[in-house]
DRENTOR-276103 format. One line per field, with one value per residue: residue in one letter; x, y, z of N, C-alpha, C, O, CB in turn. Coordinates in steps of 0.05 Angstrom, whole numbers, m for minus. Glycine has a CB too. Example, Ala and Ser with C-alpha at 12.3 -4.5 7.8 and 13.67 -1.06 7.14 Angstrom:
residuo <- c(a; s)
n_u <- c(264; 257)
n_v <- c(m114; m45)
n_w <- c(156; 142)
ca_u <- c(246; 273)
ca_v <- c(m90; m21)
ca_w <- c(156; 143)
c_u <- c(264; 258)
c_v <- c(m66; 1)
c_w <- c(156; 157)
o_u <- c(285; 268)
o_v <- c(m66; 23)
o_w <- c(169; 161)
cb_u <- c(226; 282)
cb_v <- c(m89; m12)
cb_w <- c(181; 114)
//
This chain:
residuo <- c(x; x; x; x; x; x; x; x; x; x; x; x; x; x; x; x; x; x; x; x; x; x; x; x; x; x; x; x; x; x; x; x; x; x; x; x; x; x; x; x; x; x; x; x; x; x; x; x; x; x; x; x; x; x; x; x; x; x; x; x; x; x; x; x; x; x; x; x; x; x; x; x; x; x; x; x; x; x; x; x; x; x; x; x; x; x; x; x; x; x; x; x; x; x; x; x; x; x; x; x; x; x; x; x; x; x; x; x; x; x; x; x; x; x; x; x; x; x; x; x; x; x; x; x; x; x; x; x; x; x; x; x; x; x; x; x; x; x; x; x; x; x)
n_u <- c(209; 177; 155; 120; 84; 67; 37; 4; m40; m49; m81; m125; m147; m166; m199; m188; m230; m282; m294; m316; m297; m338; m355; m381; m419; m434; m468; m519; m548; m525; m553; m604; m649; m663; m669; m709; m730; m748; m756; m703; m658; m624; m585; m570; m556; m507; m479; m473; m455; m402; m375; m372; m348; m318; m333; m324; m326; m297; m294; m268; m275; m251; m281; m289; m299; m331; m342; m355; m380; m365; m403; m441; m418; m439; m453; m422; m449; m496; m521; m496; m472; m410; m348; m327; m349; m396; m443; m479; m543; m548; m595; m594; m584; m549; m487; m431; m385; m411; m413; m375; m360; m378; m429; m484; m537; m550; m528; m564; m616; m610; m596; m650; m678; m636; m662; m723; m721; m676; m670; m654; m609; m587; m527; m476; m459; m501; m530; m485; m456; m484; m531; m550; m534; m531; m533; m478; m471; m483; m484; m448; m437; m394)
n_v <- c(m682; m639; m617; m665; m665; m604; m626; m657; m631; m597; m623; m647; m604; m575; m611; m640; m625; m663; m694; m736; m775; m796; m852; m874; m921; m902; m856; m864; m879; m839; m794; m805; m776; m742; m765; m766; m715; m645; m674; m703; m750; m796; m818; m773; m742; m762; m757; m703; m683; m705; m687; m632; m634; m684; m722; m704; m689; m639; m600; m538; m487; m424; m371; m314; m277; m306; m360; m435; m480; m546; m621; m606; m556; m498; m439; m378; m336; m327; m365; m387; m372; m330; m307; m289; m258; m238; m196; m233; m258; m306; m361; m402; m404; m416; m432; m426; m461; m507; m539; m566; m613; m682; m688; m692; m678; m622; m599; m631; m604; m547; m554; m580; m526; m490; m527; m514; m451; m436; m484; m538; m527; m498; m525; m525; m573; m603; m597; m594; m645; m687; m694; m744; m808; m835; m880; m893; m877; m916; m957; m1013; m1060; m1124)
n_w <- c(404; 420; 374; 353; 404; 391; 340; 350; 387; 353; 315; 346; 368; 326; 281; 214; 165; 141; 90; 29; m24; m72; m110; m171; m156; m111; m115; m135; m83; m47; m54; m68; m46; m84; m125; m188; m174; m201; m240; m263; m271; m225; m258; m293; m250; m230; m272; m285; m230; m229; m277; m257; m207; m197; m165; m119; m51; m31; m63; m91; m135; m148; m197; m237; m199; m154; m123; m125; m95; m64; m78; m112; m132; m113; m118; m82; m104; m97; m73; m22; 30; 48; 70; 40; 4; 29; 13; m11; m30; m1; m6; 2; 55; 88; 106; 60; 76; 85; 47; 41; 71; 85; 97; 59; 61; 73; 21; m16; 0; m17; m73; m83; m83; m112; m174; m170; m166; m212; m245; m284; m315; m284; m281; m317; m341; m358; m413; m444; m433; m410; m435; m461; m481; m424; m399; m381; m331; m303; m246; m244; m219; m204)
ca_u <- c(185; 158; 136; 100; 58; 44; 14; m24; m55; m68; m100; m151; m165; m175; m203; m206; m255; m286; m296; m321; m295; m362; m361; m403; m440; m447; m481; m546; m542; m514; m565; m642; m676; m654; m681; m736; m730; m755; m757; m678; m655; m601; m560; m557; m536; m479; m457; m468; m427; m378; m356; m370; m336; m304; m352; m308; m347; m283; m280; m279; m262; m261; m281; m309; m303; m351; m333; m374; m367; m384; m396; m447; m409; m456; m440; m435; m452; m524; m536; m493; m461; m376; m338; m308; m373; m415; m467; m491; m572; m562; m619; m602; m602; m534; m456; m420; m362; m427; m423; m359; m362; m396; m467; m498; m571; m562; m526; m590; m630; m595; m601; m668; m677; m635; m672; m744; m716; m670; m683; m626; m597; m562; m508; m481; m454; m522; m538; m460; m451; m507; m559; m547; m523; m534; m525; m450; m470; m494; m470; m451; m415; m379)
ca_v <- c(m689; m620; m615; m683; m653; m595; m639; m668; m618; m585; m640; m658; m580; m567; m634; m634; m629; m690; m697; m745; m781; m807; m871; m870; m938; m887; m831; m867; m881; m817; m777; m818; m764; m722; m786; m755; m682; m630; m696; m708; m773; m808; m820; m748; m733; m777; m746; m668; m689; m721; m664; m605; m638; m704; m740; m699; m667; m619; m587; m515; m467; m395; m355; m288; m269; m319; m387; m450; m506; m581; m635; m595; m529; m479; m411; m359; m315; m320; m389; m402; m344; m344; m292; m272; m250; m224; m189; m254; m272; m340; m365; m435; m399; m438; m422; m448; m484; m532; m554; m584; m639; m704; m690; m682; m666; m598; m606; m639; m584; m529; m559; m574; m490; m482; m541; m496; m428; m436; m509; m555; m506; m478; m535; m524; m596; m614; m594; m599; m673; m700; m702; m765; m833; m830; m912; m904; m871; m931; m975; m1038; m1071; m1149)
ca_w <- c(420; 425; 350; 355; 425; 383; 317; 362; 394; 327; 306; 369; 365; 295; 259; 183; 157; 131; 52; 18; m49; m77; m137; m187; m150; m86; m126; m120; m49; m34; m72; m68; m36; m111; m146; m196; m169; m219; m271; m270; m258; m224; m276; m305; m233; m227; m296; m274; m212; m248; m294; m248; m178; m191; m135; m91; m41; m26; m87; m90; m141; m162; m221; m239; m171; m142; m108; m134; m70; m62; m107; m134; m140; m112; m116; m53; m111; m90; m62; 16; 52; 65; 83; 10; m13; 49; 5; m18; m19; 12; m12; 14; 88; 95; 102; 40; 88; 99; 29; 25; 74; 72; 100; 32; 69; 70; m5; m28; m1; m29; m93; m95; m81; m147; m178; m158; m189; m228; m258; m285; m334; m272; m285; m350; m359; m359; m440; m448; m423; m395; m444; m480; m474; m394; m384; m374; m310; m294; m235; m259; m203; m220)
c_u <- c(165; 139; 116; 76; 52; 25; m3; m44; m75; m91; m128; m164; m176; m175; m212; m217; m268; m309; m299; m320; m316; m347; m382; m430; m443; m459; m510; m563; m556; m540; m607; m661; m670; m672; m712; m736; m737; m747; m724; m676; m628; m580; m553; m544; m508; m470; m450; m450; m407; m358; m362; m352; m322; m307; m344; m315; m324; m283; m283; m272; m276; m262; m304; m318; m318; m334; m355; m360; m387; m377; m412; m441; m435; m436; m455; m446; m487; m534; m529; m476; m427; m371; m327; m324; m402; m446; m490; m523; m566; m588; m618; m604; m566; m499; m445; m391; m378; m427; m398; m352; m379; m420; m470; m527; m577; m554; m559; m616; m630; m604; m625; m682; m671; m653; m703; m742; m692; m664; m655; m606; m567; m526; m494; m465; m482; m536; m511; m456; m460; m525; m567; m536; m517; m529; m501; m453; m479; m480; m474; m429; m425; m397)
c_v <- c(m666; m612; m633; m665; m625; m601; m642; m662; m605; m603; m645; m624; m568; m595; m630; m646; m654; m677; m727; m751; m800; m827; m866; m891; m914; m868; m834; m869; m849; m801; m781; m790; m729; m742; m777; m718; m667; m646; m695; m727; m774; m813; m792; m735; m738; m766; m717; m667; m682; m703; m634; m611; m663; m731; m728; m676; m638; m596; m559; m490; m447; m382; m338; m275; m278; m347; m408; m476; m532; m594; m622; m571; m514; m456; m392; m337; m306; m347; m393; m372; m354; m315; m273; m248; m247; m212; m216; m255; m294; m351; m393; m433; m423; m427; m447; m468; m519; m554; m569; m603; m657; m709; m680; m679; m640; m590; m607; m608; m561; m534; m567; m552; m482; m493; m519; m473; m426; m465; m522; m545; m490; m491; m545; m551; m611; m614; m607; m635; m686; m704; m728; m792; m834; m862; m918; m894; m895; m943; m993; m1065; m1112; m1158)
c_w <- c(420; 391; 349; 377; 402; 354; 328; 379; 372; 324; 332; 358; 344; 279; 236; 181; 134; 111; 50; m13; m58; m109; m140; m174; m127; m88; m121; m94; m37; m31; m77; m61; m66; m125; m164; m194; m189; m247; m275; m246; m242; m237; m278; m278; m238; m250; m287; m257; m220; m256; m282; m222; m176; m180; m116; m76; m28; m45; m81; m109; m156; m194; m225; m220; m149; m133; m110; m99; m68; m87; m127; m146; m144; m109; m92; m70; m103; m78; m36; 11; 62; 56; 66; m2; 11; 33; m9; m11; m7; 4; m1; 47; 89; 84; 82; 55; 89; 76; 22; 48; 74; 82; 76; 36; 59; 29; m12; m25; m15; m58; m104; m93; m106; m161; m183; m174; m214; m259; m265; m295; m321; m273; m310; m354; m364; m396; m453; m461; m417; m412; m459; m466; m435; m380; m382; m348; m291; m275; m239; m238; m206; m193)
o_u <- c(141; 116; 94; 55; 28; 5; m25; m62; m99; m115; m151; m184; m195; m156; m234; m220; m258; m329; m288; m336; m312; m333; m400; m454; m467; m465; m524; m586; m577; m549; m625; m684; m672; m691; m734; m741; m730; m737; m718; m683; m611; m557; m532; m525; m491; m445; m427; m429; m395; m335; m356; m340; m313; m294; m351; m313; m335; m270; m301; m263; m296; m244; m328; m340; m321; m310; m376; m338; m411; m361; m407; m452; m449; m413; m478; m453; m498; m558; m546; m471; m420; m384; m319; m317; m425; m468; m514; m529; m587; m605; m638; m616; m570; m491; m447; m380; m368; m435; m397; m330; m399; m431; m459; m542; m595; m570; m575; m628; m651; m619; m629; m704; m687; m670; m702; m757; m696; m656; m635; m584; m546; m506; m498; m454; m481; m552; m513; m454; m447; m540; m589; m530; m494; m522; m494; m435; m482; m457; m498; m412; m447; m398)
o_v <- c(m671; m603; m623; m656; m626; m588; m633; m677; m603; m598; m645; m621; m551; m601; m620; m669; m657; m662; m742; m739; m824; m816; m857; m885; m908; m856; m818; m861; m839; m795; m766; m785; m704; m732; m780; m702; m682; m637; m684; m728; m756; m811; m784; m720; m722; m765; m709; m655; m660; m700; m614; m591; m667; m752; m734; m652; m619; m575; m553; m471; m446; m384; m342; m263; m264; m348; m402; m483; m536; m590; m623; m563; m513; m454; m389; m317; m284; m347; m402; m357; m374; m302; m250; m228; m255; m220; m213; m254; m306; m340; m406; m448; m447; m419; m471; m486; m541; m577; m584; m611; m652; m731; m658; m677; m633; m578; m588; m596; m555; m516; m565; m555; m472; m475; m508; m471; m411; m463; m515; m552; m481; m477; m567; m551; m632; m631; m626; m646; m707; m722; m731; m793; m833; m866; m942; m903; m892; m943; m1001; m1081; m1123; m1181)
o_w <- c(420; 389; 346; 368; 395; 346; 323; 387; 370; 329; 324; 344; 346; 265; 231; 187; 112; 112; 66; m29; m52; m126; m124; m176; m128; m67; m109; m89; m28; m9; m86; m69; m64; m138; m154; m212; m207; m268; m296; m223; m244; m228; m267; m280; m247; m249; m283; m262; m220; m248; m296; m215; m154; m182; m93; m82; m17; m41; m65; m97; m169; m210; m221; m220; m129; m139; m99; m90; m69; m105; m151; m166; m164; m101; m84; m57; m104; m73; m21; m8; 74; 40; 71; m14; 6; 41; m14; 13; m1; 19; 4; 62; 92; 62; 83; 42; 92; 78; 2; 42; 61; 79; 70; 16; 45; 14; m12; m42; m26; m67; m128; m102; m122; m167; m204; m194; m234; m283; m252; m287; m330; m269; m321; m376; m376; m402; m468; m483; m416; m405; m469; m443; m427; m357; m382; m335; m266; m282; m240; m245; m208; m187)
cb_u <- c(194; 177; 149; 114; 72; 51; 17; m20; m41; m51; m82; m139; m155; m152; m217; m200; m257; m295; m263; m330; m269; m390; m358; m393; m435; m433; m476; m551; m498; m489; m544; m650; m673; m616; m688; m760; m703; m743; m780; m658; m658; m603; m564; m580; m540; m477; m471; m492; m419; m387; m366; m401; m355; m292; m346; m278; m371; m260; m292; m275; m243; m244; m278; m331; m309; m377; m327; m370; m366; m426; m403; m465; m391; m477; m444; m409; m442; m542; m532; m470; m488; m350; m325; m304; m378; m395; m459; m475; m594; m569; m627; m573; m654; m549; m435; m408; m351; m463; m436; m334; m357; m385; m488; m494; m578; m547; m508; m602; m630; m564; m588; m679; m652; m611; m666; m740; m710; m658; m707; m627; m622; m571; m511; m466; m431; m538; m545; m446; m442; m520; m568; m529; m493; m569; m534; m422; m482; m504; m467; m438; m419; m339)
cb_v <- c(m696; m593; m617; m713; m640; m570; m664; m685; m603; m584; m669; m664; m563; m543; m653; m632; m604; m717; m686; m741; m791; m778; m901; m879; m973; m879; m826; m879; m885; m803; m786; m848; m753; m718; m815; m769; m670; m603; m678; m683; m795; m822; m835; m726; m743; m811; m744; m651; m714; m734; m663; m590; m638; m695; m775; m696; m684; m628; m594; m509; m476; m377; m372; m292; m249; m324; m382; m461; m491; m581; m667; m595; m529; m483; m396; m346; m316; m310; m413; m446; m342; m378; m304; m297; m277; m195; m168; m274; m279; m340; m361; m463; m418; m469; m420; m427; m472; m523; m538; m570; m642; m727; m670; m702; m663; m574; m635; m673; m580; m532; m569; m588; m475; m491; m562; m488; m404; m423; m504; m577; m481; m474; m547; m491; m617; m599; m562; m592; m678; m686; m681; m754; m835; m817; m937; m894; m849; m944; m975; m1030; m1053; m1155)
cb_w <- c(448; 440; 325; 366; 467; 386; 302; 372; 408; 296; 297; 419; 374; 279; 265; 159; 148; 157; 28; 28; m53; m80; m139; m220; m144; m68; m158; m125; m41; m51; m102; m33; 17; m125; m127; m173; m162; m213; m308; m272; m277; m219; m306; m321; m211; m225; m331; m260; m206; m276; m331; m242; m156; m182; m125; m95; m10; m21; m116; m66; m153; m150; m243; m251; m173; m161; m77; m177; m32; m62; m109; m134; m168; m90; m147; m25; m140; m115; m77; 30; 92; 49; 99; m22; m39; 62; m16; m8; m41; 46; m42; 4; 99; 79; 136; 8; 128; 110; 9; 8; 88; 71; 126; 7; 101; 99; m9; m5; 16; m23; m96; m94; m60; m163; m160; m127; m172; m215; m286; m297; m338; m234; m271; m371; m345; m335; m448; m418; m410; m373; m460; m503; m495; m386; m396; m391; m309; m309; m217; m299; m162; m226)
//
């Protein structure tokens, strides 16, 4: 009995953190106020996604001593502020914990900041993977 009372305390007092597994039909949805953005469509989103995060707005992983987070894998190396990497510019003005649940507002924002200076380039499936045949991103729902 006493392990149950303390799950369930855990849980009321510390709720996880809510993620978001995005489909390819919820990319456009999700994502409208991106639609066009520095001339990149919807589709090539939903592909950049795709092969940098899965749709899965938890994602988070390290390399080269930096931490990429979200679906769009930003890096605290200069874009949100966490705790690994303190010297960070922030330039999005925003703690990277913010980017991996499922408000994708401040996401969106963030990324049209990169988008602004550093242009699409900054997501290298974008030359990779993205540049071609873009109508499988399509949603095609029965």
């Amino acid at each position: 009995m006493m392990p149950f009372v303390l799950l369930f305390l855990v849980s009321v007092l510390f709720p996880a953190t809510q993620a978001k597994q995005l489909t390819k039909c919820e990319v456009p949805h999700a994502l409208k106020d991106l639609d066009g953005y520095g001339g990149i469509t919807l589709l090539k989103w939903a592909c950049i996604i795709f092969h940098t995060s899965g749709y899965d707005t938890q994602t988070i992983v390290k390399s080269n001593g930096s931490t990429e987070y979200g679906l769009f894998q930003i890096s605290n190396n200069f874009w949100c502020r966490s705790s690994q990497l303190p010297q960070s510019k922030n330039v999005c003005e925003i703690t990277c914990d913010k980017l991996v649940d499922d408000d994708l507002t401040d996401d969106v924002k963030c990324v049209q900041k990169i988008l602004d200076i550093k242009g699409i380039d900054y997501w290298l499936a974008h030359k990779a993977l993205c540049s071609e045949k873009l109508d499988q991103w399509r949603c095609e729902k029965l």
